[in-house]
Structures are given as C-alpha cells and as structure tokens.
DSSP file (Angstrom, degrees, kcal/mol; ACC not computed):
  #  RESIDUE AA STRUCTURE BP1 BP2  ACC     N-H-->O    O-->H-N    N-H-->O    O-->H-N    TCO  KAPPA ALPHA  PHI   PSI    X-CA   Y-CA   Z-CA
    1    1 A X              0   0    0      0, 0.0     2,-0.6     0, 0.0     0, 0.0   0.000 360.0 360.0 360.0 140.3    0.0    0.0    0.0
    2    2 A X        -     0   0    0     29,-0.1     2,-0.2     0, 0.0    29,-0.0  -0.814 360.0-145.8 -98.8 127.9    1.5    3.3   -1.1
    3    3 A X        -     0   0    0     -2,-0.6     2,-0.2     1,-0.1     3,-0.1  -0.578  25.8-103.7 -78.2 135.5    1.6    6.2    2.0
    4    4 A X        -     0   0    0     -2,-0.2    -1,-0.1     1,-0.1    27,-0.1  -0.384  28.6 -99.7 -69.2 147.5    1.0    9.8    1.2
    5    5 A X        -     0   0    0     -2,-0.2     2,-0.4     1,-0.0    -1,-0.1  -0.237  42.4-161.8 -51.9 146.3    3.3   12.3    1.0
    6    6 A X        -     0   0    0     -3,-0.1    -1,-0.0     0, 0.0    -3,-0.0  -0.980  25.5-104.8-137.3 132.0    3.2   14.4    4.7
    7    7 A X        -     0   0    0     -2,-0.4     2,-0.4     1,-0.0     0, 0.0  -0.111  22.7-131.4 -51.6 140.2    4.6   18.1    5.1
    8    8 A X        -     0   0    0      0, 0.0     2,-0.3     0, 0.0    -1,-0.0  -0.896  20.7-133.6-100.8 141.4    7.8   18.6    6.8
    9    9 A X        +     0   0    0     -2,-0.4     2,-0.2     2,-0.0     3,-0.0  -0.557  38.6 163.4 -93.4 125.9    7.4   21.6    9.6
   10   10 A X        -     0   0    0     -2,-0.3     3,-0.1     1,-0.1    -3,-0.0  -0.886  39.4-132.1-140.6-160.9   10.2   23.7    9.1
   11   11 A X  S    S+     0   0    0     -2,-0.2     2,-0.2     1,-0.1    -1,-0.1   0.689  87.4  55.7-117.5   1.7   10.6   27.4   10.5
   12   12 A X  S    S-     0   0    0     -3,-0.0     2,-0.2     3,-0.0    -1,-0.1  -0.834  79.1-131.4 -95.9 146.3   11.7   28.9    7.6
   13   13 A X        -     0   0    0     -2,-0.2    -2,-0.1     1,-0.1     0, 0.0  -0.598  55.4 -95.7 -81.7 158.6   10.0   29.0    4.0
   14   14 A X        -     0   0    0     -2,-0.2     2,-0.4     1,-0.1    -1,-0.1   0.039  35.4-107.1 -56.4-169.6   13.2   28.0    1.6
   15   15 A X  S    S+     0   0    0     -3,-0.1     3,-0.3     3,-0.1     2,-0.2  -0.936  75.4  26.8-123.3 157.4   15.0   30.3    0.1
   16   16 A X  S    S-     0   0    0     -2,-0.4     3,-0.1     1,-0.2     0, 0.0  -0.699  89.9 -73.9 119.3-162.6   14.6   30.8   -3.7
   17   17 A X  S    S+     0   0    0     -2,-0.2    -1,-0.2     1,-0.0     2,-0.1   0.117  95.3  96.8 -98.0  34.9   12.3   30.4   -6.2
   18   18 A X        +     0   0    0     -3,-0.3     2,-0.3     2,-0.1    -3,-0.1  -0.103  64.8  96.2 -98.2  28.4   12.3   26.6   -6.5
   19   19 A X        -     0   0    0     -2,-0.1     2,-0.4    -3,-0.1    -3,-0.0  -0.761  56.9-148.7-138.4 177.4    9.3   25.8   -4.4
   20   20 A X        -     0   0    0     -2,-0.3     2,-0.2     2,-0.0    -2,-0.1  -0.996  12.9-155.9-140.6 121.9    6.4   25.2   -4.9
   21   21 A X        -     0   0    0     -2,-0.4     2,-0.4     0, 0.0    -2,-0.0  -0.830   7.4-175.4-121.0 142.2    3.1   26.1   -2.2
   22   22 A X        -     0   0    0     -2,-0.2     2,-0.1     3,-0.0    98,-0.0  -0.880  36.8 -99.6-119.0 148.3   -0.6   24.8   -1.7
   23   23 A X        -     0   0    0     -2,-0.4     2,-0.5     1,-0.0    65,-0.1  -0.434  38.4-126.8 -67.9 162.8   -3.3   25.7    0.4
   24   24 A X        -     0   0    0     63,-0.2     2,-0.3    -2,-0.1    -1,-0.0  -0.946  30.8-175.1-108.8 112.8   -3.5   23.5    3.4
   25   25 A X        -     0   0    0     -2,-0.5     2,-0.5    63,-0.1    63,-0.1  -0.811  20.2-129.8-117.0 151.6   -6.9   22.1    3.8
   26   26 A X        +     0   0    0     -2,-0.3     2,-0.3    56,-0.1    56,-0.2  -0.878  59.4 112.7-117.0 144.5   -8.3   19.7    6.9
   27   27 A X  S    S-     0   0    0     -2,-0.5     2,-2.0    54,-0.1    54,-0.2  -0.979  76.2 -63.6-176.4 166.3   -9.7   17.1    5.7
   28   28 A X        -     0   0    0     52,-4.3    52,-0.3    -2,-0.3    50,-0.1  -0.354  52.3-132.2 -80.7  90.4   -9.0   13.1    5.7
   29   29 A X        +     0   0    0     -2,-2.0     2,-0.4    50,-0.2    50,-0.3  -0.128  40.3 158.5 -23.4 106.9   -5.9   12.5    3.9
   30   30 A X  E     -A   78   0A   0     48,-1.7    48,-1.8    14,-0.1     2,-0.4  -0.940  39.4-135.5-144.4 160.0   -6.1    9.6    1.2
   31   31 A X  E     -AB  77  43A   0     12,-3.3    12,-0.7    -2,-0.4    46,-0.3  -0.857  26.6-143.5-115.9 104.3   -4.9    7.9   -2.0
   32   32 A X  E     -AB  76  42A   0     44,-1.4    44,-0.9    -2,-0.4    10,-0.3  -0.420  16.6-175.7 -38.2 129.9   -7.4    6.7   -4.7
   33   33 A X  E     -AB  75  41A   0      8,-3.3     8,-2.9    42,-0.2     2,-0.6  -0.864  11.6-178.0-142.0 106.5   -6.7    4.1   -6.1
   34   34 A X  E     +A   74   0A   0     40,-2.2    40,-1.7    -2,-0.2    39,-0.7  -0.856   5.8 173.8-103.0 108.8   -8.9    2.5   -9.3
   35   35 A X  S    S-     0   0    0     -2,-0.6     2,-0.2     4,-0.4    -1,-0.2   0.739  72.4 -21.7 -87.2  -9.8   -7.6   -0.9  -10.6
   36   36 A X  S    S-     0   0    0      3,-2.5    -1,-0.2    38,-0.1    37,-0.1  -0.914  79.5 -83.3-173.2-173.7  -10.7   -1.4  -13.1
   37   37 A X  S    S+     0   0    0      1,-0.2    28,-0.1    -2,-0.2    29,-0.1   0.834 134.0  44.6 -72.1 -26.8  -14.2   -0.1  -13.4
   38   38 A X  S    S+     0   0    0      1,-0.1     2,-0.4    -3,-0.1    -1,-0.2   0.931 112.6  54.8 -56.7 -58.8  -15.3   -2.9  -10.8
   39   39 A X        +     0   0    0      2,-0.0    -3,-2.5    -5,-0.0    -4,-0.4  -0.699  59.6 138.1-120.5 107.6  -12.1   -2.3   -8.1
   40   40 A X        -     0   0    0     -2,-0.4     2,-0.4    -6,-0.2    -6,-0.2  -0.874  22.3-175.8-162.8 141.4  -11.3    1.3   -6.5
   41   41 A X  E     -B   33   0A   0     -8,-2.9    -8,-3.3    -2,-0.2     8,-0.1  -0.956  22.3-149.0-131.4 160.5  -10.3    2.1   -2.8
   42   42 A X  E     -B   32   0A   0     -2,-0.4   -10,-0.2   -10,-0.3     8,-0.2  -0.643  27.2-170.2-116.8  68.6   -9.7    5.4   -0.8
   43   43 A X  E     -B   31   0A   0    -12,-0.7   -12,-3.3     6,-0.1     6,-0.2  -0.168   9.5-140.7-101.9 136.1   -7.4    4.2    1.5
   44   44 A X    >   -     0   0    0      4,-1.0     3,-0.7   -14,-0.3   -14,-0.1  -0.155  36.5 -90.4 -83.4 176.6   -6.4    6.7    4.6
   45   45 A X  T 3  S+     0   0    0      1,-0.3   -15,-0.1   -16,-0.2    -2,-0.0   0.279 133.2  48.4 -93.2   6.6   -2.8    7.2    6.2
   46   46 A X  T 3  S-     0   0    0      2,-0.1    -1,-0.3   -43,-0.0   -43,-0.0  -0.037 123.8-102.4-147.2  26.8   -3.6    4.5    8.6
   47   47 A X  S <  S+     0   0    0     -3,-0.7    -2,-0.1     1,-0.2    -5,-0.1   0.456  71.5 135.9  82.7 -15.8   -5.1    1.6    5.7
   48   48 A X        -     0   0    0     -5,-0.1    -4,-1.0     2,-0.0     2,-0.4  -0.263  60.6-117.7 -66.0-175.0   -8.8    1.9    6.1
   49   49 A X        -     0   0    0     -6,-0.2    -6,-0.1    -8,-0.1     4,-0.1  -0.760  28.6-176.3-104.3 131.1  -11.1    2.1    3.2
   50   50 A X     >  +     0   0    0     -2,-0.4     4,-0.8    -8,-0.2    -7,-0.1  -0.239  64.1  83.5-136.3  33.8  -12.9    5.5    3.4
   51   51 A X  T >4 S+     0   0    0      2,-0.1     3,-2.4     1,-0.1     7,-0.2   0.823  84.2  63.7-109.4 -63.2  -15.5    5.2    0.1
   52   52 A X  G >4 S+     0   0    0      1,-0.2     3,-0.5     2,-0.1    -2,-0.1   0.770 107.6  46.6 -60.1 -34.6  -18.1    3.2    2.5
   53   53 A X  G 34 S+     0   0    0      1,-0.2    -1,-0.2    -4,-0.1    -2,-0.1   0.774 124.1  31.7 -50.3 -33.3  -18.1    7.0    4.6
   54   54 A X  G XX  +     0   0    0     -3,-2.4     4,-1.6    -4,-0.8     3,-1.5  -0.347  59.0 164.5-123.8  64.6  -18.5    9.0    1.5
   55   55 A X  H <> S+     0   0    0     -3,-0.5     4,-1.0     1,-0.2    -1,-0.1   0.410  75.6  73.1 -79.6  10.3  -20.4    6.9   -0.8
   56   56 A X  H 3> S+     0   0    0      2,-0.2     4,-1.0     3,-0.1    -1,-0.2   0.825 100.0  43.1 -19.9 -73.5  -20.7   10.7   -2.7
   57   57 A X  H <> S+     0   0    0     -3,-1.5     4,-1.3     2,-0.2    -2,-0.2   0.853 113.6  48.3 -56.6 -45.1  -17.4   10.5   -3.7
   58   58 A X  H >X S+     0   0    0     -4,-1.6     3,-7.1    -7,-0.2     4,-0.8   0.943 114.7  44.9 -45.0 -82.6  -17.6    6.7   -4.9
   59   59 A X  H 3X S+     0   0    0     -4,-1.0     4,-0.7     1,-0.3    -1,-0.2   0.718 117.0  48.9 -45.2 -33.0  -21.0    7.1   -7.1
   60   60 A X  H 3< S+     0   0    0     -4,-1.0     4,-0.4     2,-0.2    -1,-0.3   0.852 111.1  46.1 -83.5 -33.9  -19.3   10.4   -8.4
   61   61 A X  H XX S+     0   0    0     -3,-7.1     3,-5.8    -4,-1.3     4,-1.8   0.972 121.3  48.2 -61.9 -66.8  -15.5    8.3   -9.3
   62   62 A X  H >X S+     0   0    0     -4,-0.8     3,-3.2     1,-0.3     2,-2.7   0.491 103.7  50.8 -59.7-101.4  -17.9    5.8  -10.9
   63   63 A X  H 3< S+     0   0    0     -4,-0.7     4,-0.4     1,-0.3    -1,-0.3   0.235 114.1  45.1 -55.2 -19.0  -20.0    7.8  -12.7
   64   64 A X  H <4>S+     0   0    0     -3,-5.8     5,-1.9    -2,-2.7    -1,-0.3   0.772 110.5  56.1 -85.4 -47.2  -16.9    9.4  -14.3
   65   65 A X  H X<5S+     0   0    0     -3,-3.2     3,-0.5    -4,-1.8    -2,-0.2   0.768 109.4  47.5 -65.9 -12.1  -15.3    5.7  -14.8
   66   66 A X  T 3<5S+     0   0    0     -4,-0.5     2,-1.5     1,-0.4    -1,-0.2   0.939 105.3  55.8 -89.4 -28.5  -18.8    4.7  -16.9
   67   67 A X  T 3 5S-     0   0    0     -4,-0.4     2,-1.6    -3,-0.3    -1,-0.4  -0.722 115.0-126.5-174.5  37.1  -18.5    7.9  -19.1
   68   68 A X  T < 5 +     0   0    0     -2,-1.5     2,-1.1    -3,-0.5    -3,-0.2   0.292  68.1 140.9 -19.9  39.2  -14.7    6.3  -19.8
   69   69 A X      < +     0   0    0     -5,-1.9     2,-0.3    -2,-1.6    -1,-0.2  -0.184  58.9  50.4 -61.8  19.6  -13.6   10.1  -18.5
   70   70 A X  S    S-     0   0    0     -2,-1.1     2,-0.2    -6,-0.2     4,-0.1  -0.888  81.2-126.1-177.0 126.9  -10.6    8.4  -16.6
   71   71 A X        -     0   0    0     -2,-0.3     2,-0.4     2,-0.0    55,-0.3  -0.628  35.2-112.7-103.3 169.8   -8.0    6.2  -17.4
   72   72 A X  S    S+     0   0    0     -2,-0.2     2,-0.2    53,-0.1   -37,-0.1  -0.925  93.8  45.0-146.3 159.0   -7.5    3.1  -15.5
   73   73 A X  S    S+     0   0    0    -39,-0.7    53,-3.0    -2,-0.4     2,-0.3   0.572  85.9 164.8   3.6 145.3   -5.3    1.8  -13.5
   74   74 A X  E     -AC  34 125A   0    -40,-1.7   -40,-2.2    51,-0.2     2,-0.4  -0.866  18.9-169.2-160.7 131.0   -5.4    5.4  -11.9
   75   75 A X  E     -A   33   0A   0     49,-8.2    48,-1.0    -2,-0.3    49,-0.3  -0.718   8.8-168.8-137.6 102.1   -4.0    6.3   -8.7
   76   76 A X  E     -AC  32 122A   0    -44,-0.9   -44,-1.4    -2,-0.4     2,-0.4  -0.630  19.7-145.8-109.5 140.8   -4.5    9.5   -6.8
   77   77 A X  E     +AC  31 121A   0     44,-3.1    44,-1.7   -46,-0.3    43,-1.4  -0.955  44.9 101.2-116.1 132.1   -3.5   11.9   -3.8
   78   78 A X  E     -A   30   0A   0    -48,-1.8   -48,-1.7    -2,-0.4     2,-0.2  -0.791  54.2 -93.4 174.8-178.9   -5.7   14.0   -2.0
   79   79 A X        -     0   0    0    -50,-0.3    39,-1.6    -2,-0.2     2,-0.5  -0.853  21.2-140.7-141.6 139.4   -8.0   15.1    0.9
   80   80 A X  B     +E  117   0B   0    -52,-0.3   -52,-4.3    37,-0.3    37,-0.2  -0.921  41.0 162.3 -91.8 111.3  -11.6   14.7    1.3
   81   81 A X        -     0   0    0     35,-1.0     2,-0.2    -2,-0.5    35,-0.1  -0.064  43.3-127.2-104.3-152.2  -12.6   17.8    2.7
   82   82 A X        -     0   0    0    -56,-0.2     8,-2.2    33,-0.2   -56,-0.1  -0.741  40.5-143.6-145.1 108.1  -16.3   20.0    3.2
   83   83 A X  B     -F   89   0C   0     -2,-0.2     6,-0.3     6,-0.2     3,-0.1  -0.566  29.6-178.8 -66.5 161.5  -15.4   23.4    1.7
   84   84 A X  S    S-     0   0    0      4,-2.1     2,-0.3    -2,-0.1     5,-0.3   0.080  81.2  -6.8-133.9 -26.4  -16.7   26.1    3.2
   85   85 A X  S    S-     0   0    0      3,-2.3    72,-0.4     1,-0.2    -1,-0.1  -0.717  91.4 -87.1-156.3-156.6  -15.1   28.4    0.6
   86   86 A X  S    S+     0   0    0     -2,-0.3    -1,-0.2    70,-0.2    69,-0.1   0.938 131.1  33.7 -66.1 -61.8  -12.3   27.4   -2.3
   87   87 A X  S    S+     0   0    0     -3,-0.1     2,-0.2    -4,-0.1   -63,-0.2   0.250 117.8  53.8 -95.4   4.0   -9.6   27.9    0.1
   88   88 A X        -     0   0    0    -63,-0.1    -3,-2.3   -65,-0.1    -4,-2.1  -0.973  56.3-169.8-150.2 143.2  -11.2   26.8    3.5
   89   89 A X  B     -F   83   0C   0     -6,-0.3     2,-1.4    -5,-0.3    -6,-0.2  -0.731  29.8-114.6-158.6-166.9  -13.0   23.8    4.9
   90   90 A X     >  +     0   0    0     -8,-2.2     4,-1.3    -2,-0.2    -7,-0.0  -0.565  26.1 176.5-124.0  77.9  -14.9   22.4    7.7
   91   91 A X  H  > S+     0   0    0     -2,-1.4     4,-0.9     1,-0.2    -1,-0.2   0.572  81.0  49.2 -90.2  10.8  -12.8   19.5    9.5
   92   92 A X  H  > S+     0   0    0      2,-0.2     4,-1.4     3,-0.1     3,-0.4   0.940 107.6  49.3 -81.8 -51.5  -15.6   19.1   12.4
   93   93 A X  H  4 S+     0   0    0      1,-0.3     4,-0.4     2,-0.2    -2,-0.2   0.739 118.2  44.6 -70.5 -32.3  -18.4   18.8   10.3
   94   94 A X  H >X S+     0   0    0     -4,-1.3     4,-2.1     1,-0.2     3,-1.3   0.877 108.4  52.5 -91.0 -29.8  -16.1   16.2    8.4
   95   95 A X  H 3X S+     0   0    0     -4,-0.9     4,-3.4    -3,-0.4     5,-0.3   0.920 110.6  55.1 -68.1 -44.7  -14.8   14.2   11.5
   96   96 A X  H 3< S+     0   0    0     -4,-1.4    -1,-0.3     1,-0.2    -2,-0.2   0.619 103.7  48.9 -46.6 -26.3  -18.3   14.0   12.2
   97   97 A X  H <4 S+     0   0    0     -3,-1.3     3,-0.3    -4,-0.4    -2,-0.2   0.714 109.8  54.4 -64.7 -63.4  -19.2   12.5    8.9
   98   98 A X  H  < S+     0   0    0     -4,-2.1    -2,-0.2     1,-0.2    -3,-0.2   0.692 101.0  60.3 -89.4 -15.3  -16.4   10.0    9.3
   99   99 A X  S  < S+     0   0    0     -4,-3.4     2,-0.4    -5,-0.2    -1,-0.2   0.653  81.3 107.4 -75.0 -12.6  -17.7    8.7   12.8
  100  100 A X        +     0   0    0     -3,-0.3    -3,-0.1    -5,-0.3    -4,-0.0  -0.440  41.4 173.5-104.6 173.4  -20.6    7.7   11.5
  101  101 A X        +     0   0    0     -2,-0.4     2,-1.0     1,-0.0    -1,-0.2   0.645  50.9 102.2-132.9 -40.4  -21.5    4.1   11.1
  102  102 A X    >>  -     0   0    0      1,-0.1     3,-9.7     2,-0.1     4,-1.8  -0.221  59.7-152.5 -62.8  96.9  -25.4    4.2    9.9
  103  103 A X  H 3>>S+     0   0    0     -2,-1.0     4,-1.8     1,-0.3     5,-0.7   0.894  99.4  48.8 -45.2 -43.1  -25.3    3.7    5.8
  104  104 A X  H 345S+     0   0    0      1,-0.2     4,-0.4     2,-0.2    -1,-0.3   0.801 109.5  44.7 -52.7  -8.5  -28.8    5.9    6.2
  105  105 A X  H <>5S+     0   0    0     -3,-9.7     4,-0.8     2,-0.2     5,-0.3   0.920 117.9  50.4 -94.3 -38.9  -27.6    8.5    8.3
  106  106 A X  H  <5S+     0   0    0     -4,-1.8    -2,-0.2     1,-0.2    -1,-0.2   0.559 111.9  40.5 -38.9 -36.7  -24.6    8.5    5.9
  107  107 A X  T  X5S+     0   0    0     -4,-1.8     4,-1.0    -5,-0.3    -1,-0.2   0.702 114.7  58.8-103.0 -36.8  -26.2    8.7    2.6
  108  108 A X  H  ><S+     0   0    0     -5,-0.7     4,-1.3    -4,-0.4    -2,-0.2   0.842 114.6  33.1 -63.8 -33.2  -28.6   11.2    4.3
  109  109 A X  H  X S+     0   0    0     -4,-0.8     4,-2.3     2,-0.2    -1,-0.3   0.606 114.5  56.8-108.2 -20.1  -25.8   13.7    5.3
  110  110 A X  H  4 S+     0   0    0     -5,-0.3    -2,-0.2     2,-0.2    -1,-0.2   0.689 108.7  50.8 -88.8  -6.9  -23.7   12.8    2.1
  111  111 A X  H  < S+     0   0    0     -4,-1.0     3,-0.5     2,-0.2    -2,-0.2   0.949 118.6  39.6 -90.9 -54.4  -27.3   14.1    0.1
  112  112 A X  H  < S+     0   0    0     -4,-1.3     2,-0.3     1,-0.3    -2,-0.2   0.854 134.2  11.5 -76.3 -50.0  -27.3   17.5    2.3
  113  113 A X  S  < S-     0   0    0     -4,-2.3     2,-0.3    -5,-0.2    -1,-0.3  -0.400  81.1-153.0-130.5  88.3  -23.6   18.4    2.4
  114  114 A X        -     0   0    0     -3,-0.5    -4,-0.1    -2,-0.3    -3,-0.1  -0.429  10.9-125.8-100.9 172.3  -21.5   16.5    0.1
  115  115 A X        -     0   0    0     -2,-0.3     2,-0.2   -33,-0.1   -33,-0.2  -0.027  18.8-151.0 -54.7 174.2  -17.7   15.7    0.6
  116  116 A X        -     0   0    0    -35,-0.1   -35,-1.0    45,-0.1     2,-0.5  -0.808   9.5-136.9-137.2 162.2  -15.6   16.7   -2.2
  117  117 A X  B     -E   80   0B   0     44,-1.2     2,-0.9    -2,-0.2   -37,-0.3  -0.973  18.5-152.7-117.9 127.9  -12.2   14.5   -2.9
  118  118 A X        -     0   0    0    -39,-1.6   -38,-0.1    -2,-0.5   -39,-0.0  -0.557   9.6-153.2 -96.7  81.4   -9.3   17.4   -3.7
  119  119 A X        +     0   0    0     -2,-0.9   -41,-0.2   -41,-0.2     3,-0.1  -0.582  25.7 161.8 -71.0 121.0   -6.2   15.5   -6.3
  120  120 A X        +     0   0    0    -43,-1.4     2,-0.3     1,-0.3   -42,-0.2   0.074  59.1  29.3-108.7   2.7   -3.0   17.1   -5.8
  121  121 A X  E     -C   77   0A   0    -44,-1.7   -44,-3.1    21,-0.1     2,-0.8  -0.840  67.9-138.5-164.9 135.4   -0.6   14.9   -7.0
  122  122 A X  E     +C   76   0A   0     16,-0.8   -46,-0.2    -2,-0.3     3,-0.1  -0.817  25.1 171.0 -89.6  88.8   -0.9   12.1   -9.9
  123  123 A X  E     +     0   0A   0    -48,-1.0     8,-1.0    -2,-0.8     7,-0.9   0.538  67.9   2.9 -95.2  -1.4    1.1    8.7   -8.8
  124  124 A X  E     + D   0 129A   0    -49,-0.3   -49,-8.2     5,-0.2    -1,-0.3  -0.641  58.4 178.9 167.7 144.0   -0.1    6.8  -11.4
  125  125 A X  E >   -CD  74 128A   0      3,-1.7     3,-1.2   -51,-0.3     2,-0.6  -0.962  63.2 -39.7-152.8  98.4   -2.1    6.7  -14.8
  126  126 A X  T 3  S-     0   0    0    -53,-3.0   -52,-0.0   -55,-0.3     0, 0.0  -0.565 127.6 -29.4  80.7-121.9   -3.1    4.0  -17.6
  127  127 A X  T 3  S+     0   0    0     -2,-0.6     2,-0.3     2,-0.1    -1,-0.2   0.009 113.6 115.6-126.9  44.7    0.3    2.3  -17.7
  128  128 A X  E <   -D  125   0A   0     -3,-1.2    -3,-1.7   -55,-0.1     2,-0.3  -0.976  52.1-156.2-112.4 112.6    2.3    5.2  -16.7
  129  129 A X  E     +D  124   0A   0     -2,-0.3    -5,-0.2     1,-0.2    -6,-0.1  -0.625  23.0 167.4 -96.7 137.4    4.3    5.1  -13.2
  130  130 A X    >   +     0   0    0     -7,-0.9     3,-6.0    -2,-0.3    -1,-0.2   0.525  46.8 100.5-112.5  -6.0    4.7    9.0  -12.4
  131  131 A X  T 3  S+     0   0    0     -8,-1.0     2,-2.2     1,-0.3    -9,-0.1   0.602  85.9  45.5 -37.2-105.4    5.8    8.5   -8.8
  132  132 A X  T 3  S+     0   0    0     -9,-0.1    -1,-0.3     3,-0.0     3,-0.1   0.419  93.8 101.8 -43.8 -14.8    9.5    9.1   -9.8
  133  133 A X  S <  S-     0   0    0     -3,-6.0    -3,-0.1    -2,-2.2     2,-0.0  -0.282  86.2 -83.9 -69.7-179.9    8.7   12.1  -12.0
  134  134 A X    >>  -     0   0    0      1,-0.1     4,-1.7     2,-0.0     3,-0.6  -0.335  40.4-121.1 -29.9 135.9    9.3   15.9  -10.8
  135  135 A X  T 34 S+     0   0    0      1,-0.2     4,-0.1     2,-0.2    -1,-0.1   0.919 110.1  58.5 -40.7 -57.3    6.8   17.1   -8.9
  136  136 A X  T >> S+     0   0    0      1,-0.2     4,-0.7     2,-0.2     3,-0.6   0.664 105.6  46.7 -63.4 -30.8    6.0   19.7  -10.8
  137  137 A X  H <> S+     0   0    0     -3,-0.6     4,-3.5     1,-0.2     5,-0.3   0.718 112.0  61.0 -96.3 -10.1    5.1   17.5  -14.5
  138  138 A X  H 3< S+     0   0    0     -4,-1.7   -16,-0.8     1,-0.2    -1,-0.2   0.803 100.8  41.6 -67.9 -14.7    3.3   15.6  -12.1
  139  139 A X  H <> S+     0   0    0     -3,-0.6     4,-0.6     2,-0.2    -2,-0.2   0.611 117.4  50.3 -92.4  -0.9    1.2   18.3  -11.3
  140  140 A X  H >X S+     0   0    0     -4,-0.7     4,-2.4     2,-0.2     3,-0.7   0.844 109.9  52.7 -99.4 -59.1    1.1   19.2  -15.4
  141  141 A X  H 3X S+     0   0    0     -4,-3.5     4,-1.9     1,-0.2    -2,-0.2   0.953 114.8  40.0 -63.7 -24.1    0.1   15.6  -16.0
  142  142 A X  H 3> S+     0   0    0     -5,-0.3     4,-1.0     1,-0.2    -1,-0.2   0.837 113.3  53.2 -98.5   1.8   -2.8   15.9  -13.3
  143  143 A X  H <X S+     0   0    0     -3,-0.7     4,-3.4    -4,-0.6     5,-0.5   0.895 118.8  42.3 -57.7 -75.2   -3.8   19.7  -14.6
  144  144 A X  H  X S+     0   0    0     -4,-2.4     4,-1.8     2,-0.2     5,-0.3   0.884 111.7  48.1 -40.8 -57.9   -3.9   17.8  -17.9
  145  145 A X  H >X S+     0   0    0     -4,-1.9     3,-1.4    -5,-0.3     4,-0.8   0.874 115.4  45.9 -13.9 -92.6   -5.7   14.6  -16.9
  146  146 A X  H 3X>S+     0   0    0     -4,-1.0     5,-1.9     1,-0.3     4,-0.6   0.669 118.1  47.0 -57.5 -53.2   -8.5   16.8  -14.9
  147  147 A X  H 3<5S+     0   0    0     -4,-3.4    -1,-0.3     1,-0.2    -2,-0.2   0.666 112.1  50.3 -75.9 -23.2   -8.6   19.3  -18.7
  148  148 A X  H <<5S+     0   0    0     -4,-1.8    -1,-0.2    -3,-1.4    -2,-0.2   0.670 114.0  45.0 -92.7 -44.2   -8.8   16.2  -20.8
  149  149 A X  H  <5S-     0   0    0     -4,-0.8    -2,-0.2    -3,-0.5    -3,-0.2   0.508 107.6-117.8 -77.9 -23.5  -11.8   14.9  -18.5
  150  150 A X  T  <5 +     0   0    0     -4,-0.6     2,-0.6    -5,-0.2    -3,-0.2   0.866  64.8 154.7  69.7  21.4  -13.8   18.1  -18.2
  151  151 A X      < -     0   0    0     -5,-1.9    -1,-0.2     1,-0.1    -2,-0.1  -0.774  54.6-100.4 -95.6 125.5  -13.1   17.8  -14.8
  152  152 A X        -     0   0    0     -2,-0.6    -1,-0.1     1,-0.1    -6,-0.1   0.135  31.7-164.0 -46.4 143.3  -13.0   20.9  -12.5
  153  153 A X        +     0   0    0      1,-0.2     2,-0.3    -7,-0.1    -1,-0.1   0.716  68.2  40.1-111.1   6.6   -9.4   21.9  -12.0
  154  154 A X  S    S-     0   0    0      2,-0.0    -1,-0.2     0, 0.0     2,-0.1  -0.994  92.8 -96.0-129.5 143.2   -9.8   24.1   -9.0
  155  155 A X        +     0   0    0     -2,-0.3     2,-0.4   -69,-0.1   -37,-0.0  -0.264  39.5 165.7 -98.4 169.1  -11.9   23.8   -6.0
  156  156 A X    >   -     0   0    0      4,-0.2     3,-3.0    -2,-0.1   -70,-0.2  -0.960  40.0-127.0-153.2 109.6  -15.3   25.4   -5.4
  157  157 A X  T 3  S+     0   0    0     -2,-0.4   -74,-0.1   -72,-0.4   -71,-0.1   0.447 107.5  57.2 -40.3  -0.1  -17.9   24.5   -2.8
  158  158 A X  T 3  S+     0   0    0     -2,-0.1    -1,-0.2     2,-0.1    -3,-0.0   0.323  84.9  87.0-108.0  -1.5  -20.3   24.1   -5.3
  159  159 A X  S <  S-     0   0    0     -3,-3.0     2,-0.3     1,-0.2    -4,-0.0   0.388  84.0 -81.4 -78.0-137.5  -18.9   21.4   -7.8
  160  160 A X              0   0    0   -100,-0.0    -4,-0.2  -103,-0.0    -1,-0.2  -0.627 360.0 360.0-139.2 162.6  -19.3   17.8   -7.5
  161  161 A X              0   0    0     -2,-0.3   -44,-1.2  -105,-0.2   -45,-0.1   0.261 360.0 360.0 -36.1 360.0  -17.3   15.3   -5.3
C-alpha cells in the first residue's frame, strides 16, 4: 500500500524560487486508487477504506469511470474535505461525517452536504508510473488529466465530489 506524502514543519520558508506552495486544507488524507471499473479504494494514512463513509465520492468516481472520462489503473493523492469556501474547509463537520457508522444516516448527510475529494498529485495513470517524476510534471500531467476529462481543475464548494 502506497503512503502519502506528509509536510515537513520547518521554520523557515526555503530560500529561492524553486518551491512550490498549496493551500493547506483539513480534511481526511487519502490515496485513490482504481484498478478497473469494478475495483477502486480510498485508502487513509492508517489503511482503512474511506469510500463506504463517502459513498458521494464513490457514485461520483464511478460515474466518471462509466462515461470512460478516466483512465485506469489510476491512482491519486488527495483530501476529502467539506469546503466552506475554495480555500477553506470544515474539518468538524467532516470528523463528524467519518464517525458515523449508519449507511442511512450517511447517505442522508452525504445528500445534504456533500464531501468533495481534492487530487494534488498524480502517482499513477493508464500504464504510466509517475511517482518518480518531478513534482511539478506531475502536477502538469494531473492539470492535464483533470482538462482532458472536463473535470473541474480548481476547487469550489459548489462542484461535484
């Protein structure tokens, strides 16, 4: 199972221009991972399966994977947030969300607010490994991906999962 990248604290920003910055959103850390149209998990930093919490995000992957809009094998890194704005997001509302255990109460909450899953970095695509590339054409292959797809490429409390 492939672990996400995690930010290193430091107390200085670097020095140059050779870096590269994100907004920081809280929100459940995960890697997507589709092995066919059938087979896709959203695996957390600590190995559960997080698609039976946001069955929003699933119905939303699949509905992209019928619509061939995605190539597969496809394997992605991101946070499943709640925006509250582009840049800000609601990590009570979400923690709440992820304790619960009743598929009605679940699908009920996931109908009223749903989560959104946020890709920042593209680890693998079709039969293409990109882990090893630069950061940076990885984020150009997942700009592209996402352009290719019709898929929003920035986020907006009002778009889809």
């Amino acid at each position: 199972m492939m672990k996400p990248m995690l930010p290193t604290l430091t107390p200085d920003p670097p020095e140059g221009d050779m870096w590269l910055s994100e907004v920081k959103y809280d929100g459940f850390r995960g890697i997507l991972q589709i092995e066919t149209h059938e087979s896709m998990t959203l695996t957390s930093r600590n190995g559960t399966n997080l698609l039976p919490h946001f069955p929003e995000i699933e119905q939303y992957i699949r509905q992209m994977l019928e619509d061939d809009m995605l190539p597969v094998p496809l394997m992605l890194d991101g946070e499943i947030v709640l925006l509250r704005t582009a840049l800000s997001s609601e990590f009570r509302a979400l923690q709440a969300r992820g304790r619960m255990k009743n598929q009605k109460n679940i699908h009920r909450a996931a109908s009223i607010r749903p989560a959104v899953f946020l890709c920042f970095d593209l680890l693998h695509t079709g039969s293409k490994n990109t882990k090893d590339l630069p950061y940076e054409k990885r984020k150009e292959a997942l700009l592209a991906l996402f352009s290719r797809a019709g898929l929003p490429t920035t986020p907006s409390p009002t778009t889809g999962p």
